[in-house]
BAFIKOL-152702 format. One record per residue (C-alpha): residue number from 1; chain; x negated, y negated, z negated. Coordinates in Angstrom, 1 decimal. Each point is the difference from the previous one (the first is absolute). Layout:
# BAFIKOL-152702
<NUM,'A',<X,Y,Z>>;
...
# end
This chain:
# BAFIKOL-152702
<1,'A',<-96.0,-77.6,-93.1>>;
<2,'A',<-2.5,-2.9,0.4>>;
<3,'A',<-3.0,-0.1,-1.9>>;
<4,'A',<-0.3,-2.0,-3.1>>;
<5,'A',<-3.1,-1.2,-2.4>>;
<6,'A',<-0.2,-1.6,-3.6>>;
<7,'A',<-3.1,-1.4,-0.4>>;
<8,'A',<-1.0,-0.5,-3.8>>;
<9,'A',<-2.9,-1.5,-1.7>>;
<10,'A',<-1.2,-1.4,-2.9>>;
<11,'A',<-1.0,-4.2,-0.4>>;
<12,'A',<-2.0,0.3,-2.7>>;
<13,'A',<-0.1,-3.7,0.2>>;
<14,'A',<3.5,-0.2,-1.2>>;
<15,'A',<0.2,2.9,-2.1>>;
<16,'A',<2.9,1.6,2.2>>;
<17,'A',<1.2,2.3,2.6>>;
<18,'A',<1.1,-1.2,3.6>>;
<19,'A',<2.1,1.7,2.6>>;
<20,'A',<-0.3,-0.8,3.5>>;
<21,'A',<2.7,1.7,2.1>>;
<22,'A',<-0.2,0.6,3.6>>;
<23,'A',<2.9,2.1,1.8>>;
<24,'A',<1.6,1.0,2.8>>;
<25,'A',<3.4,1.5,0.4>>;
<26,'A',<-0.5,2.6,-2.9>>;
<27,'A',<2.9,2.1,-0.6>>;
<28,'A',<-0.6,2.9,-2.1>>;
<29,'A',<-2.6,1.6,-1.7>>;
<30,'A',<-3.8,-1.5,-0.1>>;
<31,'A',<-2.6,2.0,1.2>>;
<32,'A',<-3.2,0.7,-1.8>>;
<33,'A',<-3.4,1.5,1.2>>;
<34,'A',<-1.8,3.5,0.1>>;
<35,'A',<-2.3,2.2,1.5>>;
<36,'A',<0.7,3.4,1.8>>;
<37,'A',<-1.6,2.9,-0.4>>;
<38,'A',<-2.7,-0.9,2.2>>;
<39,'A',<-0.8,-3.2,-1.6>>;
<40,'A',<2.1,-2.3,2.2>>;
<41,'A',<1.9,-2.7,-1.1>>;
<42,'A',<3.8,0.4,0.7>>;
<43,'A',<3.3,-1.5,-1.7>>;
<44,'A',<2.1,1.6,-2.9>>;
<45,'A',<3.2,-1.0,-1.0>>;
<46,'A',<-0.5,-1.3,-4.3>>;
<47,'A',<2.8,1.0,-2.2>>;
<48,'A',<3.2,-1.6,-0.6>>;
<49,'A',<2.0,-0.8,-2.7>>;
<50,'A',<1.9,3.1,0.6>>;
<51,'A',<-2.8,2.5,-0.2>>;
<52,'A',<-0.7,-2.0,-3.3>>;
<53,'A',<3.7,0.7,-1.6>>;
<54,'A',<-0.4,3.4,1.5>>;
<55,'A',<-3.4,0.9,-1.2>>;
<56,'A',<0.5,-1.7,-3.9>>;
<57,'A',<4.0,1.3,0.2>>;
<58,'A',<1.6,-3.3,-0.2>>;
<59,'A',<1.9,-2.4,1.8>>;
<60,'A',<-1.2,-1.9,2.4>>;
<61,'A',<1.5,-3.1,-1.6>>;
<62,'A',<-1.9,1.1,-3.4>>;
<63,'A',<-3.4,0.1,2.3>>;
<64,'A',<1.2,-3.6,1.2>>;
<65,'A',<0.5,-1.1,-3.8>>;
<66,'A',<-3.4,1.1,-0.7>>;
<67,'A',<-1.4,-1.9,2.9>>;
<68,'A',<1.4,-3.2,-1.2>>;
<69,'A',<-0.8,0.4,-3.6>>;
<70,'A',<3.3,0.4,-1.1>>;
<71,'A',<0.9,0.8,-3.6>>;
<72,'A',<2.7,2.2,0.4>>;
<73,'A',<-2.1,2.8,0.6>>;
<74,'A',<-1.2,2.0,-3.1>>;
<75,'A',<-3.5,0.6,-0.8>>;
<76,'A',<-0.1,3.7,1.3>>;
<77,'A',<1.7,-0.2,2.6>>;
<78,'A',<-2.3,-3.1,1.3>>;
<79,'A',<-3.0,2.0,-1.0>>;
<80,'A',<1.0,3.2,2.3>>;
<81,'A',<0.9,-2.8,3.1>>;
<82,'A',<-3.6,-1.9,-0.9>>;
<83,'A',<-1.9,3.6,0.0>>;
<84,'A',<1.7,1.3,3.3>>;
<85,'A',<-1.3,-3.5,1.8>>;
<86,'A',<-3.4,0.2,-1.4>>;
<87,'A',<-0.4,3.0,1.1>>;
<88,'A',<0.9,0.5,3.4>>;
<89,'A',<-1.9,-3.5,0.3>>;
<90,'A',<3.5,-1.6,0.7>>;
<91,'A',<0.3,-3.5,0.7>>;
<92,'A',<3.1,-1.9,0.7>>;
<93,'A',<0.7,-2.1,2.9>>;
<94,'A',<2.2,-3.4,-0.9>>;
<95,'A',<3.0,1.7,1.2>>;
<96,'A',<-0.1,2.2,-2.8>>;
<97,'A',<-0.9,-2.6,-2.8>>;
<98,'A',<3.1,-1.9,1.7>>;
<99,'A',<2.5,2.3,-0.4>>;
<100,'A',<1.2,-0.7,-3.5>>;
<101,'A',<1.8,-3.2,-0.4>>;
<102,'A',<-0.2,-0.9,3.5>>;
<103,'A',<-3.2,-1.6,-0.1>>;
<104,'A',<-4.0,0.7,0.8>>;
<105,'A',<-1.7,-2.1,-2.5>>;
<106,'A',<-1.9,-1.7,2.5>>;
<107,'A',<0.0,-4.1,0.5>>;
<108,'A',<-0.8,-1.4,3.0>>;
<109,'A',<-2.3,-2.9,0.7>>;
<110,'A',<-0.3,-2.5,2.8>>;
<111,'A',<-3.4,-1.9,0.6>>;
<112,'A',<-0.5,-2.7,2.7>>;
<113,'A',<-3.5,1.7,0.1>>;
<114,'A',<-2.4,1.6,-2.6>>;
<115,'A',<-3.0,-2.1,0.9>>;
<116,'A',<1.6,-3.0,-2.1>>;
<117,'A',<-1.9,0.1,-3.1>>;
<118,'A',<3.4,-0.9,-1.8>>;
<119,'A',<1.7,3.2,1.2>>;
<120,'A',<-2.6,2.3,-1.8>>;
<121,'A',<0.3,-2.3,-3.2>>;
<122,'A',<4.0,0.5,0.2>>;
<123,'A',<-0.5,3.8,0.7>>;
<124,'A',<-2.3,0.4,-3.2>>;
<125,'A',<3.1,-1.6,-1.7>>;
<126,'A',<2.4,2.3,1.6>>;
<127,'A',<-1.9,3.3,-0.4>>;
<128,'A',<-1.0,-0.8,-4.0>>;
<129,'A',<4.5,0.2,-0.4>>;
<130,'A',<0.0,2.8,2.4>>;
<131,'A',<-2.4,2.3,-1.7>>;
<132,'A',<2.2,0.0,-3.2>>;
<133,'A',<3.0,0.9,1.5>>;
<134,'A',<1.2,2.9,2.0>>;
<135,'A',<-0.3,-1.8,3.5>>;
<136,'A',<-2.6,0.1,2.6>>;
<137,'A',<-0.5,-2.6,2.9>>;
<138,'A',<0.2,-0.2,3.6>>;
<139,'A',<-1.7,-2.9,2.1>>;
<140,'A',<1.4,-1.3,2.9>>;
<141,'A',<-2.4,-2.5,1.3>>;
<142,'A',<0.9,-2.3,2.6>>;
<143,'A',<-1.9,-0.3,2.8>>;
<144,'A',<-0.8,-3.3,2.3>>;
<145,'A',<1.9,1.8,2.8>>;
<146,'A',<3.0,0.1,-2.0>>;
<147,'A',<1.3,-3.9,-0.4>>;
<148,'A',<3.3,1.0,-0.3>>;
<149,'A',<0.6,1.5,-3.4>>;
<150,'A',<2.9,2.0,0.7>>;
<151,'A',<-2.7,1.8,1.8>>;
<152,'A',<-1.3,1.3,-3.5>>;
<153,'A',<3.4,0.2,-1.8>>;
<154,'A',<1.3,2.2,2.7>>;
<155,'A',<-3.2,2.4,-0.5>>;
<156,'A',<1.0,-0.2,-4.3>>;
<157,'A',<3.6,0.9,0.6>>;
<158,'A',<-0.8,2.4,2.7>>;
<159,'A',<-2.2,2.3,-2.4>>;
<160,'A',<3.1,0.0,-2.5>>;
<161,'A',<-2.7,0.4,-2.7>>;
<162,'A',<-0.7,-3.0,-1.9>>;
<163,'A',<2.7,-0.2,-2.7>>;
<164,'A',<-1.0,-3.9,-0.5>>;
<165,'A',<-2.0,-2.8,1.9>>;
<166,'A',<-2.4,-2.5,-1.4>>;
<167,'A',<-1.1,-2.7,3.1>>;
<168,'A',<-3.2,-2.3,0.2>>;
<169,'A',<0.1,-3.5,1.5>>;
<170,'A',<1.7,0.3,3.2>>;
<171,'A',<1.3,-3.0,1.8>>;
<172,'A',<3.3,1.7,1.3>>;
<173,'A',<0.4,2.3,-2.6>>;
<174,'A',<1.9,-1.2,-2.5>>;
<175,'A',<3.5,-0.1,1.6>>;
<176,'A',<-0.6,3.3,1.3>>;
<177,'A',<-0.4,0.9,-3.2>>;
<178,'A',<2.9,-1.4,-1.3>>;
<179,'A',<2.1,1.8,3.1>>;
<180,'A',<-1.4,3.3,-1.4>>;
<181,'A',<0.9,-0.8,-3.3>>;
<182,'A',<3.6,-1.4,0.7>>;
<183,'A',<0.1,4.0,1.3>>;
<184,'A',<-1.1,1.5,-3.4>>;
<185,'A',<-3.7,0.7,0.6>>;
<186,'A',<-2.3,-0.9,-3.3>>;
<187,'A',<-2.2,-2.9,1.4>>;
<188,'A',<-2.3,-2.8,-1.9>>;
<189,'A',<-2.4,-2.1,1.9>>;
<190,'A',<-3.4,-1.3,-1.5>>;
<191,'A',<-1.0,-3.3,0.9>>;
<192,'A',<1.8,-1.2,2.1>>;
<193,'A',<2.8,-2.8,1.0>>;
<194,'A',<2.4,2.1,-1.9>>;
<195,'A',<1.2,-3.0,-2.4>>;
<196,'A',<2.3,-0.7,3.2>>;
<197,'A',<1.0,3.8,0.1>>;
<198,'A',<2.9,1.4,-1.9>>;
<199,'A',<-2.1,2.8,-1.1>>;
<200,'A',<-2.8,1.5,-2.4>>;
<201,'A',<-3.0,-1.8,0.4>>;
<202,'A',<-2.9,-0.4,-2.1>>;
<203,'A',<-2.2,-3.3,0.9>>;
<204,'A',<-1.3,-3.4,-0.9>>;
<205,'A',<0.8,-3.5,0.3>>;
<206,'A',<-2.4,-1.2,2.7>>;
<207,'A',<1.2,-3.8,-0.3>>;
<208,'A',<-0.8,-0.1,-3.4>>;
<209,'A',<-3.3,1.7,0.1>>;
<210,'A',<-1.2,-2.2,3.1>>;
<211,'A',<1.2,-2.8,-2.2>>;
<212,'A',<-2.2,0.9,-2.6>>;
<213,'A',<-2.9,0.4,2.2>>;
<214,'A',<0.2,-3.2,1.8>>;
<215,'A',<0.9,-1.8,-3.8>>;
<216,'A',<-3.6,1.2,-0.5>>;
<217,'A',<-1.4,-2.1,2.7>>;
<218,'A',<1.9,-2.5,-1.1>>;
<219,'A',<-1.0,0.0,-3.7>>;
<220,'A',<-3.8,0.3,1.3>>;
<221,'A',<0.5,-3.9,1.9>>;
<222,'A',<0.3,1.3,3.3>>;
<223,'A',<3.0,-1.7,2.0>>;
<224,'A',<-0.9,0.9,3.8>>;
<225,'A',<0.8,3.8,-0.4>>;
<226,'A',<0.2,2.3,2.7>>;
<227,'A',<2.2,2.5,0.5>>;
<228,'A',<-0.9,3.1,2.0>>;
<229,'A',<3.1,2.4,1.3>>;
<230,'A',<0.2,3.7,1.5>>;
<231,'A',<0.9,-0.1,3.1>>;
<232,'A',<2.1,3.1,-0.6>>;
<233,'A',<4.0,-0.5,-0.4>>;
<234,'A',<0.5,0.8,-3.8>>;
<235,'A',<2.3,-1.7,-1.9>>;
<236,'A',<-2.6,-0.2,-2.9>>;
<237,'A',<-2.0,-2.1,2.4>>;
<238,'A',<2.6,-2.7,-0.1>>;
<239,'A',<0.5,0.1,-3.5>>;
<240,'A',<-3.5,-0.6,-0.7>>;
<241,'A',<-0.2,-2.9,2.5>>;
<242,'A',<3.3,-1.4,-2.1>>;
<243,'A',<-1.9,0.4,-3.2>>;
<244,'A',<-2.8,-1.6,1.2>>;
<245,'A',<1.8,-3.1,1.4>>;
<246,'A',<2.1,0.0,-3.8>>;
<247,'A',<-3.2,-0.3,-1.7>>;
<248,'A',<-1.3,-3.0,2.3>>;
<249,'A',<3.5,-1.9,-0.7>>;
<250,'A',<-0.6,0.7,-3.2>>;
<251,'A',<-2.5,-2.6,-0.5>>;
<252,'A',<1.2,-2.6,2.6>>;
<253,'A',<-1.3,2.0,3.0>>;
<254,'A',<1.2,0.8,3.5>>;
<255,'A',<-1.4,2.8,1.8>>;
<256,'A',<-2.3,-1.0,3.4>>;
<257,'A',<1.1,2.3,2.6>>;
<258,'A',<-4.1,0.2,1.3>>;
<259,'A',<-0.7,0.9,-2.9>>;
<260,'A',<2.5,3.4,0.6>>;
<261,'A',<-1.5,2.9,2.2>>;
<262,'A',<0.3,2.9,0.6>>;
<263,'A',<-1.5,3.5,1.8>>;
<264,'A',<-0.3,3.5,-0.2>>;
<265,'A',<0.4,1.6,-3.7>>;
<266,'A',<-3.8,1.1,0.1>>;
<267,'A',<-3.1,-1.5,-0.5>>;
<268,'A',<-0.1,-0.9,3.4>>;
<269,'A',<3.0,-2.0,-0.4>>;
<270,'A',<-1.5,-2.0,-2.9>>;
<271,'A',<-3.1,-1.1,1.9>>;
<272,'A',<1.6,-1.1,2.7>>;
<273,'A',<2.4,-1.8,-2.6>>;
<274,'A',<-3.2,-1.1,-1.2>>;
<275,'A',<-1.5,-1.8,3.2>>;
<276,'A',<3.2,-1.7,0.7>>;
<277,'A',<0.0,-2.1,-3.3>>;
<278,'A',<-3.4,-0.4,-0.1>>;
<279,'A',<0.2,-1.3,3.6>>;
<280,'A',<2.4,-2.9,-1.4>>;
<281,'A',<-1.0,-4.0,-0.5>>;
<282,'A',<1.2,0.4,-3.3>>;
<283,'A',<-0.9,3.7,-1.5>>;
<284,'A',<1.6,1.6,-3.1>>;
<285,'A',<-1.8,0.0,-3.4>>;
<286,'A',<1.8,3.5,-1.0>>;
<287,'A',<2.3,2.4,1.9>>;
<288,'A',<2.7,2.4,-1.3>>;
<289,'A',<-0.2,3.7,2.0>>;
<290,'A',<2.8,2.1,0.2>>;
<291,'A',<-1.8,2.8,-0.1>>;
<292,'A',<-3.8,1.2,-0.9>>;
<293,'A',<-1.1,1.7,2.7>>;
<294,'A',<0.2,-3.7,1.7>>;
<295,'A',<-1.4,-1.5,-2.5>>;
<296,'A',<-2.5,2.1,0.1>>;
<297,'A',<-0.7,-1.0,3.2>>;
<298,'A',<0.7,-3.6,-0.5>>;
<299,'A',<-3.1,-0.2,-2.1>>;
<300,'A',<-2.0,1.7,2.1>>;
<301,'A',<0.1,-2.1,2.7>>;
<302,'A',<0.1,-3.2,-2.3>>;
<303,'A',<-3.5,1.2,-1.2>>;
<304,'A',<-0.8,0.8,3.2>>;
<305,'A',<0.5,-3.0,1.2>>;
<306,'A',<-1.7,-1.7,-2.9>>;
<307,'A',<2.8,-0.9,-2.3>>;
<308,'A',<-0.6,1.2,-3.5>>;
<309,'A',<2.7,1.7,-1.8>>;
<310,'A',<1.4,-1.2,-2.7>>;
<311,'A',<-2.7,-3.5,0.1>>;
<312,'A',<1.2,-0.8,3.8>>;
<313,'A',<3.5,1.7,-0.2>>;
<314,'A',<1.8,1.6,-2.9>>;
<315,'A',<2.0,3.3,0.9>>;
<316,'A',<3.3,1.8,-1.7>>;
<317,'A',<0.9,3.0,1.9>>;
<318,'A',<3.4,3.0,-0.6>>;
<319,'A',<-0.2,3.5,-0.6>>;
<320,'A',<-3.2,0.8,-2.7>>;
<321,'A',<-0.3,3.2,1.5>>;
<322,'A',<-3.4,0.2,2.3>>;
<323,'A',<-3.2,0.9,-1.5>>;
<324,'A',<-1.8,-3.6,-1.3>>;
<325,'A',<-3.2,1.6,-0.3>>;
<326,'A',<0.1,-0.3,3.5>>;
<327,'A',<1.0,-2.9,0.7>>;
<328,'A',<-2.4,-3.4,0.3>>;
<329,'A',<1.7,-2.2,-2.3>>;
<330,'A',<2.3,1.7,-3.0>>;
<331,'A',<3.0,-0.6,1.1>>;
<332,'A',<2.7,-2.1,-2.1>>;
<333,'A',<3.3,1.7,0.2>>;
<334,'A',<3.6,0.8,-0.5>>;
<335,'A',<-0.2,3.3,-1.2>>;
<336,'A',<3.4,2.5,1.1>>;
<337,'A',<0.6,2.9,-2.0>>;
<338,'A',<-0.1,2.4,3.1>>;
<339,'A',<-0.2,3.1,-1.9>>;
<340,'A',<2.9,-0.9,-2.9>>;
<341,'A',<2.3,-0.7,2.9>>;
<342,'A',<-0.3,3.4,1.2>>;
<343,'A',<0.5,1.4,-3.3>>;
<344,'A',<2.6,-1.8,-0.7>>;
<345,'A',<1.5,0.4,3.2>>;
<346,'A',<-0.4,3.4,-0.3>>;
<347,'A',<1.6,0.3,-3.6>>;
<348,'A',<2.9,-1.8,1.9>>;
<349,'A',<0.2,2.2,3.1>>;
<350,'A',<0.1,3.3,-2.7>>;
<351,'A',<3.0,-1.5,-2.4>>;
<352,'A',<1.8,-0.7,3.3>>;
<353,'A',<-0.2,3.4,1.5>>;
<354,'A',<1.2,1.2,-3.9>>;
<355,'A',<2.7,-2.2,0.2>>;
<356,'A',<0.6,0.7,3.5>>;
<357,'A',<0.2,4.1,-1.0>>;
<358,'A',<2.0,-0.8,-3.1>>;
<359,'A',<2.4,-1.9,1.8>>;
<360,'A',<0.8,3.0,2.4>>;
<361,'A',<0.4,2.4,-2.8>>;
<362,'A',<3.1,-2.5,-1.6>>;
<363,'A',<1.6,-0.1,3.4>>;
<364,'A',<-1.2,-2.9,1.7>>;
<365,'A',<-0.7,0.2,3.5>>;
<366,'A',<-3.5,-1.4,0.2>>;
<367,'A',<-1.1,-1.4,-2.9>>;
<368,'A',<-1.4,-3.0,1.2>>;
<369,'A',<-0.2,-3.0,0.3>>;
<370,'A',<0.0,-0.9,-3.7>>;
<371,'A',<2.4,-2.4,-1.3>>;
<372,'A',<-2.4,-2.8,-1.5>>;
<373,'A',<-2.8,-0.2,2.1>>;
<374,'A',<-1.9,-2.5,-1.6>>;
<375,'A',<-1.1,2.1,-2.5>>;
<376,'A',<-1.8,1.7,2.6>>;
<377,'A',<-2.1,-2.9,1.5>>;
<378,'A',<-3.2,-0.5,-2.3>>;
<379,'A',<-2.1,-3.2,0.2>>;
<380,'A',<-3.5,0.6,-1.3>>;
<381,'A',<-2.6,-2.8,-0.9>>;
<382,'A',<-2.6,-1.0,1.6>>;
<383,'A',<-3.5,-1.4,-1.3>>;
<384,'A',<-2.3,-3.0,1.0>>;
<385,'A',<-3.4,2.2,-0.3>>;
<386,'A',<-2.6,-3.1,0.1>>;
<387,'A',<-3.7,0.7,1.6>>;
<388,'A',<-2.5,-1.8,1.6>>;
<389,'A',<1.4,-0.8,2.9>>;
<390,'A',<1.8,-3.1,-0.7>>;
<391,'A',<-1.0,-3.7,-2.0>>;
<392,'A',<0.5,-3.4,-0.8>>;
<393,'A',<0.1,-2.3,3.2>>;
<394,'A',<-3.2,-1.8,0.1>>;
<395,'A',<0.4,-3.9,-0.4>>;
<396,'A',<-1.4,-1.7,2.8>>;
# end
C-alpha cells in the first residue's frame, strides 16, 4: 500500500474549503499517525467503514448513506452512525463518501497556473457554489513542464476521483475536452475557445468586447490606434484582434499592420510593445491591450520615456482584474466577470453530474452528452469600466 495525503485548508479569502490531493498507488486503507508507548511516532491503521457498520450495528451501505447525506436514513438511526464517528474521531477518506451512487462529490479543476490573477478570481467564483453544495474540490494545476495537456487529464482520470471537470484557458484543451466528454465524463470549460467546441462552456464574446473598447477610441477622435497582442496562442487573442479591426472599418478605417505588435503576456511584454511604437515615424495617439498586465507595462515605459498617459497617449486595456491602486495611471478597461464564470461554470458542471447520475439510474449507459447542448454554453457580458487612463486626442 502506497502512502497517500489530503491536504485541507481553509481560504478565508474565498470563504471555502480546498482540497489538494497528492497520491501514489493507494490501495486500501489510509494510514493515520500515533505515538507508542514511549512517545515515538509510529503509523495506525484509522477505521473503515466496516468497523463503523460494525460498531453503530448497521450496514455498511447505511454508514455510506449517512456519508453522503442521504435522506433515506431515519433520524435515529443517522444519529447512532453520526455518534459512533464522533467518537472514535472517525473521518472518512473519499472512497467512502464515494461509495453511494457511484460518485465522490469532488470536482476537479484544471489551471494553466495559479499565479494568473484571473484564476484566483474564477476560483472565488467556483468555491462560493461549492460551499453550498455537498462537493469539495480538487486542483490539478498545470505546470510549465507539462505543454501537452493530456499530461494533466491523464493525472485527473488516473485518480478516478473527480466526479466532474471544470478547465481554465488552455490552448489545447478544448478538444480534449470534448474527447472526454464524447466518453461520458461531466466537463465545462471557463473561458476559453469553447464557442468552437461542442461542449459546456461558460465564456464571453472577445470580438465584441475588443470592439467596444476600440469604439471608445474611436468615439474619443482618435483614428491611429494601436493594437497590442499576446504573444501566447489563444484563440481569444484573435478574436480580439478581429474586434478591434471591426471597429476601425466601422468608421471607414483599415488597420496599419505597424501599428499591430505583439510580446510576452506580461508587463514585460507591453514595454517592449511600447518601445516599438514609440520608435515609429508616425506614433499612435491611443493603443488597445489585450491584456492589463501589458498595459500596465505599456504605460510604464511610456512615462518612462516621457510620454504622458492619457495627454500623450490614451490607453484601453482587457481583464479589470489587477489592483489599480497600484498601478501609475487608472487603468480604462474591459472588465470580465472572472468570478461569475466560475460560478456559473460550476452550477453547470453540478446539474451535469445530476443528470449524468440520473441518467444511469433510468438505464442509460452514460448519461452524457446531453442532447441540446446549447443550453449549456453561457455567454456573459462584459463592461467598458472608464478611468483615467484614456482621452480625447489632442488637436494639433
Amino acid at each position: 500500500m502506497g502512502p497517500v495525503s489530503l491536504y485541507h485548508f481553509e481560504w478565508d479569502r474565498y470563504h471555502s474549503t480546498l482540497f489538494l490531493v497528492f497520491f501514489s498507488g493507494v490501495r486500501g486503507g489510509i494510514l493515520d499517525r500515533g505515538e507508542d508507548k514511549k512517545g515515538r511516532m509510529r503509523m495506525k491503521a484509522k477505521l473503515t467503514i466496516r468497523d463503523i457498520a460494525r460498531l453503530a450495528g448497521v450496514s455498511k451501505s447505511t454508514v455510506s448513506r449517512v456519508l453522503n447525506q442521504s435522506e433515506k436514513v431515519d433520524p435515529a438511526t443517522r444519529a447512532r452512525v453520526q455518534q459512533v464517528m464522533e467518537e472514535h474521531g472517525y473521518v472518512p477518506s473519499i472512497a467512502a463518501t464515494g461509495l453511494a451512487g457511484g460518485r465522490n462529490r469532488l470536482i476537479g479543476i484544471t489551471l494553466p497556473s495559479l499565479a494568473w490573477p484571473i484564476s484566483l478570481e474564477v476560483i472565488r467564483g467556483i468555491a462560493d457554489v461549492v460551499e453550498e453544495s455537498p462537493y469539495e474540490i480538487i486542483l490539478y494545476g498545470g505546470s510549465d513542464k507539462e505543454k501537452d495537456p493530456r499530461q494533466v487529464l491523464e493525472r485527473v482520470l488516473a485518480t478516478h476521483l473527480a466526479d466532474g471537470l471544470l478547465t481554465l484557458l488552455h490552448t489545447q484543451m478544448p478538444q480534449k475536452m470534448f474527447e472526454l466528454y464524447e466518453q461520458g465524463f461531466p466537463v465545462v470549460l471557463i473561458n476559453t475557445t469553447a464557442m468552437r467546441v461542442n461542449i459546456p462552456w461558460v465564456g464571453i464574446d472577445n470580438v465584441a468586447a475588443a470592439r467596444t473598447a476600440t469604439r471608445h477610441l474611436l468615439e474619443l477622435g482618435h483614428r491611429r490606434i494601436a493594437c497590442v497582442l499576446g504573444a501566447m496562442p489563444f484563440g481569444c487573442i484573435e478574436d480580439r484582434y478581429n474586434g478591434y479591426c471591426q471597429a476601425l472599418a466601422e468608421v471607414g478605417l483599415t488597420p496599419d499592420p505597424e501599428l499591430v505588435v505583439s510580446g510576452a503576456f506580461n508587463e514585460a511584454g507591453g514595454a517592449e510593445c511600447a518601445r516599438k511604437l514609440f520608435a515609429l515615424k508616425e506614433r499612435p495617439s491611443a493603443v488597445f491591450v489585450n491584456k492589463d498586465s501589458m498595459a500596465y507595462g505599456f504605460i510604464e515605459e511610456a512615462l518612462r520615456l516621457g510620454w504622458r498617459v492619457p495627454d500623450d497617449i490614451a490607453v484601453v486595456g482587457f481583464d479589470d482584474v489587477s489592483p489599480q491602486n497600484e498601478a501609475p495611471v487608472a487603468l480604462t478597461t474591459i472588465n470580465q466577470p472572472f468570478a461569475r464564470m466560475g460560478a456559473r461554470g460550476t452550477e453547470l458542471l453540478l446539474a451535469l453530474i445530476e443528470e449524468k447520475y440520473r441518467a444511469l439510474k433510468q438505464g442509460g449507459e452514460r448519461g452524457l452528452p446531453v442532447q441540446d447542448i446549447t443550453a449549456w454554453q453561457v455567454l456573459l457580458p462584459t463592461q467598458l469600466v472608464v478611468r483615467e487612463s484614456c482621452g480625447a486626442r489632442r488637436q494639433s
